[in-house]
C-alpha positions in Angstrom: 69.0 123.2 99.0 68.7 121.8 95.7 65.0 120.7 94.7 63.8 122.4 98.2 61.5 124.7 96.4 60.4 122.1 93.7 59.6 118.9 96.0 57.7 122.1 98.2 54.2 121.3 97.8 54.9 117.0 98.0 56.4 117.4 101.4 53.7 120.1 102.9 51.3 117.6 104.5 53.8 115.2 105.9 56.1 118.5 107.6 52.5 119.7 108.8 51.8 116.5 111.0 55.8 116.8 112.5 56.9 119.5 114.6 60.3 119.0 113.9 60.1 119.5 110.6 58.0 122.5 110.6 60.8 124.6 112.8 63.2 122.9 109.8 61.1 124.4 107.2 60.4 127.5 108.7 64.2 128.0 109.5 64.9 127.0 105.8 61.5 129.5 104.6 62.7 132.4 107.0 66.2 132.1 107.9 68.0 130.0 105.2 68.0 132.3 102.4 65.1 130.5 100.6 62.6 131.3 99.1 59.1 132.5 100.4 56.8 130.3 97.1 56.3 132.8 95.0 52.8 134.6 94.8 51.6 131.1 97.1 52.6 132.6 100.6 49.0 130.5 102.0 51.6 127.4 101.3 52.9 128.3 104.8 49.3 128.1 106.1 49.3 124.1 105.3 52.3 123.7 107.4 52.0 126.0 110.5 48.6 125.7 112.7 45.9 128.7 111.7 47.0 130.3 114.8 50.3 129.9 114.6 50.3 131.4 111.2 48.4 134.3 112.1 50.1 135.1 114.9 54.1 134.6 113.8 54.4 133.9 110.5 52.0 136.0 108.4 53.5 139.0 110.7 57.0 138.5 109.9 56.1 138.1 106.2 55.4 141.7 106.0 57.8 143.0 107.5 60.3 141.4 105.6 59.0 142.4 102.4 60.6 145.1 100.7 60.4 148.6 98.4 62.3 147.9 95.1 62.2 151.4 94.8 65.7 151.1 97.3 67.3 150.0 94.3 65.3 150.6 91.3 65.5 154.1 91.9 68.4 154.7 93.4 70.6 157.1 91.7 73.4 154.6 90.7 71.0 152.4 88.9 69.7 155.5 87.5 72.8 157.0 85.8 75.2 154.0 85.5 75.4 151.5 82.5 77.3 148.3 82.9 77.9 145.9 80.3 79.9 143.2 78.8 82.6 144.5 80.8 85.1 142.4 81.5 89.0 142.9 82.4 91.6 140.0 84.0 89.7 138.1 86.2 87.3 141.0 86.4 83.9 140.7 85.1 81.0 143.0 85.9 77.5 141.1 85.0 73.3 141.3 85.7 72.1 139.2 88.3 68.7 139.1 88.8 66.7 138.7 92.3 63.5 136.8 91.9 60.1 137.6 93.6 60.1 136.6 97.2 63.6 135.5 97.4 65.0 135.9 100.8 68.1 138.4 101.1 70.0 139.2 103.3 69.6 143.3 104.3 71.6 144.2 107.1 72.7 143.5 110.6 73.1 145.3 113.9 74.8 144.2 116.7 73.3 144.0 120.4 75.8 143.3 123.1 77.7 139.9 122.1 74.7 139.0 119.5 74.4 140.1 115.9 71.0 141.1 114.9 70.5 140.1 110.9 67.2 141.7 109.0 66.5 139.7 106.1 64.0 141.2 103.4 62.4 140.3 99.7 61.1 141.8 96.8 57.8 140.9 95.5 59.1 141.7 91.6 62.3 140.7 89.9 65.2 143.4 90.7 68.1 143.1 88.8 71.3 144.5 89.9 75.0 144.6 89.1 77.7 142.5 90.4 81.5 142.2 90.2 83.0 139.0 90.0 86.6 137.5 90.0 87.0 133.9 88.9 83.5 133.6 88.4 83.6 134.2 92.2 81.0 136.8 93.7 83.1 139.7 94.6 80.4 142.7 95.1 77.0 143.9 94.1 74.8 147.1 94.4 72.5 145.2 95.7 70.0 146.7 98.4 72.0 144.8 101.0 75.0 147.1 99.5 73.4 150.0 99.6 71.5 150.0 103.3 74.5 148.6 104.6 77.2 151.5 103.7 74.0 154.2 104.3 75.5 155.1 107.8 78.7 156.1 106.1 77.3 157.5 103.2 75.3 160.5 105.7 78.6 160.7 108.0 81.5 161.3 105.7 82.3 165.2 104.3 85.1 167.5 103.4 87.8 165.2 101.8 87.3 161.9 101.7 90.0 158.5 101.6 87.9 155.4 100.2 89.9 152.6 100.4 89.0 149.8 97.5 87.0 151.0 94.7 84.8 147.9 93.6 82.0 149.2 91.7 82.2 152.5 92.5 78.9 152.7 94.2 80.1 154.9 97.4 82.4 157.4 96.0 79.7 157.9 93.5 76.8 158.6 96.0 78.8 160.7 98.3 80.5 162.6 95.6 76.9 163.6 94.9 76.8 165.5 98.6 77.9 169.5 98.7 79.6 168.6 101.7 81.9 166.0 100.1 84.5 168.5 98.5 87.4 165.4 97.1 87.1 161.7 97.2 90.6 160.0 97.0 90.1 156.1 95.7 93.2 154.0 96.8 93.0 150.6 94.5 95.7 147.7 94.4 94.4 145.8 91.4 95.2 148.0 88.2 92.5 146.2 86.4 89.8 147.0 88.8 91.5 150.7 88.5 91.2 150.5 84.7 87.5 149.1 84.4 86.7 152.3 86.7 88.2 155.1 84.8 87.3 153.4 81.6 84.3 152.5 81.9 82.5 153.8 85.1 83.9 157.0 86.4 83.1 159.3 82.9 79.9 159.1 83.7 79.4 160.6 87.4 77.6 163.4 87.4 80.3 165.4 89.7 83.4 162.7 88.4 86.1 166.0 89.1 86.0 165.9 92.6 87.6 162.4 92.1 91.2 161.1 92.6 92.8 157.6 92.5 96.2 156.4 93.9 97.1 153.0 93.0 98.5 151.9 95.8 98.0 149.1 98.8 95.3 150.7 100.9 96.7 149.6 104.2 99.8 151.2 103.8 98.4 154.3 102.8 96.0 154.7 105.6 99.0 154.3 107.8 100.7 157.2 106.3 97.8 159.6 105.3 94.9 159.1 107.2 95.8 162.4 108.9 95.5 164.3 105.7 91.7 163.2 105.1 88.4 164.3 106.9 86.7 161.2 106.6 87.4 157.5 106.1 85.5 154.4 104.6 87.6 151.2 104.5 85.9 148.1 101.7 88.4 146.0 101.0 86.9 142.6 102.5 84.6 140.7 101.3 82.0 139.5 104.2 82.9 138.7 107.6 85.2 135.6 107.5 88.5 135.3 109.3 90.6 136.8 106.1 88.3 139.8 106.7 88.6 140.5 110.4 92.4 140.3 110.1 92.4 143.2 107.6 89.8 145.2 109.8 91.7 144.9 112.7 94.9 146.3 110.4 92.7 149.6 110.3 91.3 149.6 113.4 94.8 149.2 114.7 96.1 152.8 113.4 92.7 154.1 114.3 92.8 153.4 117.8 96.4 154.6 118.4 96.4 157.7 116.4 92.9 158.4 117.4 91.5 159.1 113.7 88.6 160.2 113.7 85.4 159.4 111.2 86.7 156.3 109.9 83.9 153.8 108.8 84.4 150.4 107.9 81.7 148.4 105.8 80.1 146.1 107.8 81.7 146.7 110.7 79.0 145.4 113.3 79.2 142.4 111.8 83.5 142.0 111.7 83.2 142.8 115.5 80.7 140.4 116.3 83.2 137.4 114.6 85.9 138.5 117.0 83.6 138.5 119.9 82.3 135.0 118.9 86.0 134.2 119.1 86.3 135.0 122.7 83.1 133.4 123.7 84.7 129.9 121.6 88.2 130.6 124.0 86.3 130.5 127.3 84.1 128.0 126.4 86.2 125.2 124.5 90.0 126.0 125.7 89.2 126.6 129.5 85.8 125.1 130.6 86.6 121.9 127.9 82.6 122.2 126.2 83.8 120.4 123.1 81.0 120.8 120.6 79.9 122.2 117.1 79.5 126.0 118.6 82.4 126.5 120.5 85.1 125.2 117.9 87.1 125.8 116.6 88.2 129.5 117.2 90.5 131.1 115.1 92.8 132.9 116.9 95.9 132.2 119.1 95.7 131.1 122.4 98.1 133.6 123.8 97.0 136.7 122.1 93.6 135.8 123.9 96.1 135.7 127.2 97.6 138.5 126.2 94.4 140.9 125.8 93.0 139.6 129.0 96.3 140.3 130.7 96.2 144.2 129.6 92.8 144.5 131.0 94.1 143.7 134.2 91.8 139.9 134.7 93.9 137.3 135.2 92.4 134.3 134.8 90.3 134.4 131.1 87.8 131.6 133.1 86.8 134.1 136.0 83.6 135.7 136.5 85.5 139.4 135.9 86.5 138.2 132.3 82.8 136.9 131.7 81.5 139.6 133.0 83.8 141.8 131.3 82.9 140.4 127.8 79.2 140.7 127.9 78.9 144.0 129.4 81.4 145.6 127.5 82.6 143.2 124.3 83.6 146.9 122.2 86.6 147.2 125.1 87.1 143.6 124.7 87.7 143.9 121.1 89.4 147.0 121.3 92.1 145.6 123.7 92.6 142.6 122.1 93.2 144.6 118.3 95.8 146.6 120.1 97.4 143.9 122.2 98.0 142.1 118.4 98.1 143.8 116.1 
């Protein structure tokens, strides 16, 4: 993507006179995480026909553009003061989105598909963000914030958080009457440090906090039971290192039958695992060997296997096809018991 947004205006009238390169640029513009030129959105106009523009592309503009107010004033931003922190390979910094940069907001899933909603601001917004190694590790971004809002309004009483990052959800919850304790289990000590330290003394309502350092997994195996509500963070975006901790989780969830337990992004972990299946049937049994369909991550025979416990023998029938689109939740379900 380098020089895309500078060489911009040189390549407009040649990508206008091909079509291919319009659907390029307008994948790049609206899907790509670009950028959308800043204050110069008639730019699009030169590329797309007048009535194409009118009737597709000036549309999604709008909806896509954003209130900074989500973040400039959420509470967070409000009360908390981050800087020049840094601790191990912890560092907490200010990273700045520009006008009409493309981000992504959240996602829904719809039967097999995920649905992405991508969004800009039309002023800088600055925000914070964790990083290890230089490495991005988290934000409180509005991406960050819309995506854990469902869990936010759902948990009460006492509350297990597992990971503590930047503190953003035990903070905002803590700020609910319903929300009586907040337990924060934390592996890395210097995360746990930088948090008491640095972060926790200044919530507003910082006594109905606890921390346990301790490895979250475990300790949802053994006290889950003992809490009212759950959210898991631990994972970083929805890569195959992340789904296998999910499904860790989801395991003890599904057999002991806990109930309120959210996991960040969860939509989006689920649709991975159902891409997964879709890559089994397509490239190990019906032999379509191309960019989409391969490689898939996980074992042949614990694909077998989760088929087998649903009772369809044969994962290239019409039953296991049919099972998977109409139902990919059971699907997933099955095959996170049947491995895990």
């Amino acid at each position: 993507m380098k020089n895309k947004k500078l060489d911009l205006e040189q390549v407009m009238e040649d990508w206008g006179k091909d079509l291919r390169m319009r659907n390029e640029f307008f994948n790049y513009v609206l899907y790509d995480g670009g950028y959308i030129p800043n204050g110069q959105e008639d730019l699009l106009y030169k590329v797309f026909s007048p009535d194409t523009y009118k009737k597709f592309i000036a549309p999604q503009l709008g909806k896509m553009k954003m209130d900074p107010g989500i973040v400039l004033q959420n509470p967070y931003i409000n009360l908390i003061e981050l800087t020049n922190i840094k601790k191990g390979d912890w560092k907490i910094d200010v990273f700045l989105r520009e006008p009409f940069q493309l981000q992504l907001v959240d996602a829904k899933r719809d039967g097999l598909k995920i649905k992405p909603r991508l969004g800009y601001f039309d002023i800088p917004v600055p925000y914070y963000r964790l990083t290890r190694n230089g490495i991005p590790w988290m934000s409180i971004s509005a991406s960050e914030m819309l995506t854990m809002r469902d869990a936010v309004a759902g948990v009460s009483g006492h509350v297990l958080v597992a990971g503590i990052g930047l503190g953003y959800f035990p903070f905002i919850t803590s700020l609910k009457e319903s929300v009586k304790k907040i337990t924060l289990v934390e592996i890395d000590e210097n995360i746990i440090e930088i948090f008491e330290t640095k972060i926790l003394p200044q919530f507003p309502r910082k006594e109905k906090i606890e921390i346990v350092h301790a490895d979250a997994i475990q300790y949802f195996q053994e006290h889950h039971q003992q809490f009212d509500s759950h959210f898991i963070d631990i994972w970083q975006g929805s890569d195959f290192e992340s789904v296998k901790l999910y499904m860790q989780f989801k395991a003890v969830e599904l057999r002991e039958g806990t109930k309120n337990v959210y996991h960040w992004i969860e939509d989006s972990l689920r649709d991975f695992i159902s891409n997964q299946f879709m890559n089994f049937i397509r490239y190990r049994y019906l032999k379509l060997d191309n960019y989409y369909s391969k490689p898939y991550f996980f074992k042949d025979e614990d694909m077998e296997k989760t088929f087998e416990t649903m009772g369809i023998d044969s994962p290239t029938s019409q039953k296991a096809v049919r099972q998977l689109i109409a139902h990919p939740d059971q699907v997933i379900d099955a095959y996170i018991l049947a491995t895990v």
